[in-house]
C-alpha positions in Angstrom: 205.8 40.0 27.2 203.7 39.8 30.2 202.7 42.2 32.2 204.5 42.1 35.6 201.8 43.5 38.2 203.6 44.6 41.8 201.0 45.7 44.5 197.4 45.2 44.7 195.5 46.8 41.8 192.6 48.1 43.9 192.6 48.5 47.9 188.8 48.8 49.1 188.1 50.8 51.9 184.6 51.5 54.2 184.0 54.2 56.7 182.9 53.2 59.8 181.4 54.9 62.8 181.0 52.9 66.2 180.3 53.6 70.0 182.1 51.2 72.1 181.9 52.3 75.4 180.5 55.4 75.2 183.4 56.4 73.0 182.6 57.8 69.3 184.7 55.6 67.0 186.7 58.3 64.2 185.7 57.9 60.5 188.0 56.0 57.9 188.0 57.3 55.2 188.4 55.5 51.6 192.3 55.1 50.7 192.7 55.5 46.6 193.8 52.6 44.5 197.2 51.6 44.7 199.0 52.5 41.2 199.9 49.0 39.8 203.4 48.7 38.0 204.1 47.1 35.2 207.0 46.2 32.6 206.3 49.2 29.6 206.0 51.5 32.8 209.2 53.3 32.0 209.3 52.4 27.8 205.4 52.6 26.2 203.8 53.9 28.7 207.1 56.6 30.2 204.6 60.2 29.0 201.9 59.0 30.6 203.2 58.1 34.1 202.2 60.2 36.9 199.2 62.3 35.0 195.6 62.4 35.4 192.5 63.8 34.1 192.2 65.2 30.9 196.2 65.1 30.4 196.3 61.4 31.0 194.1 60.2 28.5 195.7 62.8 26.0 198.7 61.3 26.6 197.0 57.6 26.1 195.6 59.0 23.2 198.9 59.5 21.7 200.6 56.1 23.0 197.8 54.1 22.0 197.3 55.8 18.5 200.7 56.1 17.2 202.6 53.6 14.6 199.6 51.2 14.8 199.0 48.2 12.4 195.3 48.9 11.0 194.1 45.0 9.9 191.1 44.2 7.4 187.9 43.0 8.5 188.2 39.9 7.2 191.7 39.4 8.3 189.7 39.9 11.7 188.8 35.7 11.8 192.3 34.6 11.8 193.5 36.6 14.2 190.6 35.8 16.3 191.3 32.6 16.4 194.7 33.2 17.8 193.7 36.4 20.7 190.6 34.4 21.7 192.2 30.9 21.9 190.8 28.5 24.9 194.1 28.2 27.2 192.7 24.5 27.7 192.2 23.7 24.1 194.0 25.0 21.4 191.8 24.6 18.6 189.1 26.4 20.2 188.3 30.0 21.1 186.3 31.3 24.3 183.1 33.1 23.3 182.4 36.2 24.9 178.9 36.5 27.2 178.7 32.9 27.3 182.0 31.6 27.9 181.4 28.6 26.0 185.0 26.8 24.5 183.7 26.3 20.9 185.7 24.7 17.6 187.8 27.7 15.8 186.8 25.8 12.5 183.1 27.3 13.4 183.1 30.8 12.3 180.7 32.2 10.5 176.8 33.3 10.6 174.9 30.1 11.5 173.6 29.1 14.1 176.3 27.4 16.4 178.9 29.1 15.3 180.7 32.0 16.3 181.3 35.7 14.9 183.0 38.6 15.2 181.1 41.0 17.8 182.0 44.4 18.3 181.7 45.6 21.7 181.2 49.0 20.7 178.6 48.5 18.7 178.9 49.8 14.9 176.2 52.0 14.9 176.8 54.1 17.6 179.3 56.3 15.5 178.7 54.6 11.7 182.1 53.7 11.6 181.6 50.2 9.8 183.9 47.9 9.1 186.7 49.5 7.2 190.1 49.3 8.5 189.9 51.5 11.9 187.4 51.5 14.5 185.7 48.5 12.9 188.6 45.8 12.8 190.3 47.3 16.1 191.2 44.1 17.9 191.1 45.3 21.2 187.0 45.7 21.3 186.5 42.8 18.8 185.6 39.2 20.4 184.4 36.0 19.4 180.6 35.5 20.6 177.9 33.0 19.3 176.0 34.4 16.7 172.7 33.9 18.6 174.1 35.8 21.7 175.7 38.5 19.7 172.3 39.2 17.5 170.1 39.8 21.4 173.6 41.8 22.1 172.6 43.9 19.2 173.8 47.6 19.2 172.4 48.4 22.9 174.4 50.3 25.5 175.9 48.2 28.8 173.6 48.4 32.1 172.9 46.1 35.1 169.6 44.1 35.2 166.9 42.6 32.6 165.9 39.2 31.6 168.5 35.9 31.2 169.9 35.3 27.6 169.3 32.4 25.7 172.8 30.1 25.3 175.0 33.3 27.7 174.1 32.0 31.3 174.6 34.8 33.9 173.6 37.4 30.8 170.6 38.9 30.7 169.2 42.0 28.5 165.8 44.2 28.4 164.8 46.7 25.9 168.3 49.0 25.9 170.6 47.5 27.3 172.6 44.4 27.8 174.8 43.0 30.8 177.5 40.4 30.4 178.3 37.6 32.9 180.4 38.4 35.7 183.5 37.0 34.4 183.2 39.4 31.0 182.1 42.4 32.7 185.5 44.2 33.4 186.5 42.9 30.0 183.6 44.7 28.4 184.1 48.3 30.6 187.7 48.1 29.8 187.3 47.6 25.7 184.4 50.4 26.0 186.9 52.6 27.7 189.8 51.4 25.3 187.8 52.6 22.2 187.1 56.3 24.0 190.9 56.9 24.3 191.7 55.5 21.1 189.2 57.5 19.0 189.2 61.1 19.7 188.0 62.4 16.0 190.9 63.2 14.6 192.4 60.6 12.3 189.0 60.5 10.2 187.0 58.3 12.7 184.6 59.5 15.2 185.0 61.1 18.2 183.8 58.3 20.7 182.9 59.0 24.1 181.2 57.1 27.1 178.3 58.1 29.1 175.9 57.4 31.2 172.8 56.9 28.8 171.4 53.6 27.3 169.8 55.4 24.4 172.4 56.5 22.5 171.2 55.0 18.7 173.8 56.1 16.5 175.4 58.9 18.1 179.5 58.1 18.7 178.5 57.3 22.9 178.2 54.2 24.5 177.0 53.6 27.7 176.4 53.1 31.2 180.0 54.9 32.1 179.5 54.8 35.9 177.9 51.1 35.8 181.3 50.6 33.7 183.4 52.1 36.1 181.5 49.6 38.6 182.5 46.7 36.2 186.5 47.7 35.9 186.2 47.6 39.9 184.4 44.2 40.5 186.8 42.6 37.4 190.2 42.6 37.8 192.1 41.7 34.3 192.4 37.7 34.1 195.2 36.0 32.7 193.2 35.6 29.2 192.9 39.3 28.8 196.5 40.4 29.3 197.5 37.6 27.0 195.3 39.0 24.8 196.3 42.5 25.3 199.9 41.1 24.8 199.2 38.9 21.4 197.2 42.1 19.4 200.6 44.5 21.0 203.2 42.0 19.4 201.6 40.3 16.7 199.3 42.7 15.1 198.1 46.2 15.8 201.0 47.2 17.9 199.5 48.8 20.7 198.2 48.3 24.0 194.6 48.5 25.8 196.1 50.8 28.5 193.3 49.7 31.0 194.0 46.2 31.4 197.4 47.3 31.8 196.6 49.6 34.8 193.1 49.7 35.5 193.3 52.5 37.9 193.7 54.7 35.0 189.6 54.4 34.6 189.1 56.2 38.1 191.6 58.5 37.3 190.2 60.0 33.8 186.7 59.6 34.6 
């Protein structure tokens, strides 16, 4: 089922101060996001409706977490295939960074093909690749091997040097930022993974903030240069399919911030 959006998902608003006529103009002030609606509003997501804060992403924790379907990692390429699928070409799949339509028949770990990258990266909690954390669909893309190994394990920042086959990328020493077209994606499977895994189902507890050194402790960053990232891109048509394929066909549950991506604002 798709998700059925009514009202715009993010109203912007500046202050202004003017004289006109030797009159002193009043300040606006900024007018927060518009809730958006959509069709699990009043089934999935009915506890978590009208909360904030700490008590909202409790109550995503438990949505989101409950009566899952946990998938192996290699199970992880066929179902790739079918979340990540090029709209335009069926037998292809859209790489992440680059957005390059490549062949689904190319997976693997050579160069020119595509592999599974994991946007929160492994190490920064150990969790592997065991059923969990480490074949969670929702923060699992297709990327070109090349791209994905200068991706490495950093955190997410703005600014750096252009990356080799990901035009609009670029990369320094700790950090990594997408292309303008992934870069909500990427804040919003980030943000996903922090709800998701809270530490108490044997994985750990994974949190965002605002470092780009964080090695292998369970944090991943830049949270406000995330937050910056949810705001500039809106979920596209591929994402919410693809937020609808992995709820139906195989893990059961929902990224709740593609779904209503004012929810970032209002937990952090």
């Amino acid at each position: 089922m798709s998700v059925v959006r009514i009202g715009s998902w993010k109203v912007w608003a500046t202050t202004l101060a003017a004289t006109l006529v030797g009159i002193t103009l009043p300040a606006v002030t900024a007018t927060p996001a518009s809730a958006t609606t959509t069709a699990y509003d009043s089934t999935y997501y009915k506890d978590a409706i009208g909360k904030t804060g700490t008590g909202l992403k409790s109550s995503l924790h438990t949505i989101i977490s409950g009566q899952t379907t946990k998938i192996s990692y290699d199970a992880v390429w066929n179902a790739l295939k079918t979340t990540d699928q090029d709209p335009a070409n069926t037998s292809n799949v859209i790489l992440l960074y680059s957005g390059t339509s490549r062949s689904k028949s190319l997976n693997g770990g050579s160069v020119g093909n595509w592999n599974r990258e994991h946007t929160w990266a492994q190490s920064h909690g150990n969790f592997g690749t065991s059923a969990g954390p480490g074949t969670d669909l929702h923060h699992l893309r297709a990327a070109d091997v090349q791209v994905n190994s200068t991706r490495g394990n950093k955190d997410f920042d703005n600014g750096g040097s252009p990356v080799s086959g990901a035009p609009g990328s670029y990369t320094d020493s700790d950090s990594f930022e997408p292309r303008d077209a992934d870069k909500g994606d990427v804040a919003r499977m980030i943000l996903y993974m922090a709800v998701r895994y809270e530490g108490g189902d044997g994985w750990p507890d994974l949190e965002p903030n605002d470092s780009t050194s964080n090695g292998s402790v369970p944090f991943h960053g830049r949270l406000s240069v995330l937050k910056q990232w949810n705001e500039q891109d809106p979920p596209s048509a591929f994402e919410e399919r693809r937020n609808d394929v992995i709820y139906t066909t195989y893990q059961h549950n929902r990224n709740p911030f593609i779904d209503h991506p004012e929810w970032v604002e209002a937990i952090w």
